[in-house]
C-alpha positions, 0 to 999 in steps of 0.5 A, spaced: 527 608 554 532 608 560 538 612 559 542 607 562 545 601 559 551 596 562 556 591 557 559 586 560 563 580 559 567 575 563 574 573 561 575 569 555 575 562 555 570 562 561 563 561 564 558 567 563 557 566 570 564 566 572 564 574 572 567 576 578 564 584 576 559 588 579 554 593 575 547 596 578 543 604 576 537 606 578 534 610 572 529 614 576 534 616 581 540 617 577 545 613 582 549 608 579 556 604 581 560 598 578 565 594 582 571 589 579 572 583 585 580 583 586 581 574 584 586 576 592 579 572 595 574 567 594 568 570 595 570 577 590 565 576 586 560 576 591 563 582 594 563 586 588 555 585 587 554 586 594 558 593 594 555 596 587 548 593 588 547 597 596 551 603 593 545 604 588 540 602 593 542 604 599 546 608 601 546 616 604 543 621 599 549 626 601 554 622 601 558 625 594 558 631 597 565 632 599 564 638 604 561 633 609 566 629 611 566 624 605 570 618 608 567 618 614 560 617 610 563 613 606 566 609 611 560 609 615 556 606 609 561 602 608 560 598 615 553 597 614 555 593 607 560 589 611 555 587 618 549 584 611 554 581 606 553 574 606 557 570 600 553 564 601 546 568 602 540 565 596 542 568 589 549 567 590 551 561 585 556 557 589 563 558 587 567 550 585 573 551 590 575 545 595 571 548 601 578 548 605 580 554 600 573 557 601 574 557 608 581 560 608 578 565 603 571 567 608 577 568 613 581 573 609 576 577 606 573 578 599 576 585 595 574 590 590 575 596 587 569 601 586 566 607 583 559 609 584 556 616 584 550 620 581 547 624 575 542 629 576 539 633 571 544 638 571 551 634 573 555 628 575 559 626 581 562 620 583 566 616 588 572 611 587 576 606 590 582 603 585 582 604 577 574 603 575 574 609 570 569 614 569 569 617 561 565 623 561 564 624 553 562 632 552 557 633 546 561 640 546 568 642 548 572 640 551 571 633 549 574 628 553 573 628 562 577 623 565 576 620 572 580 618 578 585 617 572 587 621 567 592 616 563 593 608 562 600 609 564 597 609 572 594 602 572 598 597 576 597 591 578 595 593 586 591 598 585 586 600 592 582 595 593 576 595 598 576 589 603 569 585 605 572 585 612 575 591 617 583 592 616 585 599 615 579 604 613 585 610 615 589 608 608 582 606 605 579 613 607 585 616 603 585 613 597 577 614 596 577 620 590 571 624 589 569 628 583 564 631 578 562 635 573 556 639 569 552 635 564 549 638 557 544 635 553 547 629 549 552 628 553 554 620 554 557 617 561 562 612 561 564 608 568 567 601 566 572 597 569 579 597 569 581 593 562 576 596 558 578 603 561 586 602 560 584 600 552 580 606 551 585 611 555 590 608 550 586 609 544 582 616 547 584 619 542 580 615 535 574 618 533 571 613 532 572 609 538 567 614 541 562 614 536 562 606 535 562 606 545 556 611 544 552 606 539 555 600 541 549 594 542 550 588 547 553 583 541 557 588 538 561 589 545 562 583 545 564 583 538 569 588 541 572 585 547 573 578 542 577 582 538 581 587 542 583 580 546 585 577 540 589 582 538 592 583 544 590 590 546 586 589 552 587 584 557 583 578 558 579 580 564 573 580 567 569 587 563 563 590 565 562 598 561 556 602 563 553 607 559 549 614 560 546 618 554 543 625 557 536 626 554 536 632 549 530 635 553 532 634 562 525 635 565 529 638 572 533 633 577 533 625 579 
């Protein structure tokens, strides 16, 4: 059984092919990655898939390690998604918009924020652009780690986006974070997009949120996403949640 399993649902009211989230992890390798398509392009969808599909399957194998010039390998990984994304490429069902818009949007660029990284054996890394969270559940103290952010309060609504086309790779270079942590056996990795990670930074502290992520099955998530929009604690979007169990018994690294 994969240690691996992605959530997703797209937001209330709309197609399950309207999810404009990315979602991609390899089981034998141990690298994974989501991305969310910012609605600011007409191809976001398409860019998000793109991003965190080429990230799991191609992609530098040092490129997590900070000491060798993160953004320059980030950045050069980057440019060669760029020259390949095709948003009209065959698999891609086309988007319903006037053509004039799909023209100006394919001028304008698609956008996405991004998390990707690696777990290994023995820890985890990952890479960020934007508010795609990371939530590493210890099975023994401390409980919580959290990564780029630390709390709901840091969401907005501009948040980092990564753009199809070249703009301005200095400012995007800056705001690339970088983390990593050691792993246990038993310990569960969450890396979800940005309504489902504000809800569980606000409600981080309920037991019972945690054991019920932990456990949770694709109609029970969806069960959870219907009821949290209801009620109004988590914002009709887009959400895609991917989860990592480390194995009891870790037979050496990915």
């Amino acid at each position: 059984m994969s240690p691996f399993v992605a959530f997703w649902e797209p937001k209330a009211g709309t197609a399950r092919s309207e999810w404009e989230d990315g979602c991609a992890y390899s089981p034998e390798t141990g690298w994974f990655a989501i991305a969310d398509g910012a609605s600011a392009g007409t191809s976001s969808r398409e860019w998000a898939y793109t991003l965190a599909k080429a990230f799991v399957d191609d992609r530098p194998d040092d490129l997590l390690r900070a000491e060798h010039g993160l953004g320059t390998h980030f950045l050069r990984w980057l440019s060669r998604v760029r020259q390949s994304f095709d948003p009209d490429a065959e698999g891609f069902v086309r988007a319903t918009v006037p053509e004039w818009v799909r023209e100006a949007g394919q001028r304008r660029g698609a956008f996405s924020t991004f998390l990707g990284g690696r777990i290994s054996a023995s820890e985890w890394a990952a890479v960020a652009v934007g508010d795609c969270c990371l939530f590493h559940l210890h099975a023994s103290g401390p409980r919580l780690t959290m990564f780029p952010m630390t709390s709901a309060e840091e969401f907005g609504s501009t948040p980092p986006l990564i753009p199809s086309a070249p703009a301005d790779d200095g400012a995007l270079a800056r705001s690339l974070r970088h983390g990593s942590g050691p792993l246990q056996p038993r310990d569960v990795i969450f890396a979800g997009t940005d309504a489902i990670s504000e809800w569980m930074m606000h409600a981080r502290d309920q037991e019972e949120l945690w054991s019920v992520l932990s456990r949770i099955g694709n109609e029970g998530f969806a069960a959870v996403c219907a009821d949290l929009r209801e009620r109004k604690e988590m914002r009709n979007d887009d959400v895609t949640l991917l989860r990592y169990r480390q194995p009891v018994d870790q037979g050496g690294d990915h």
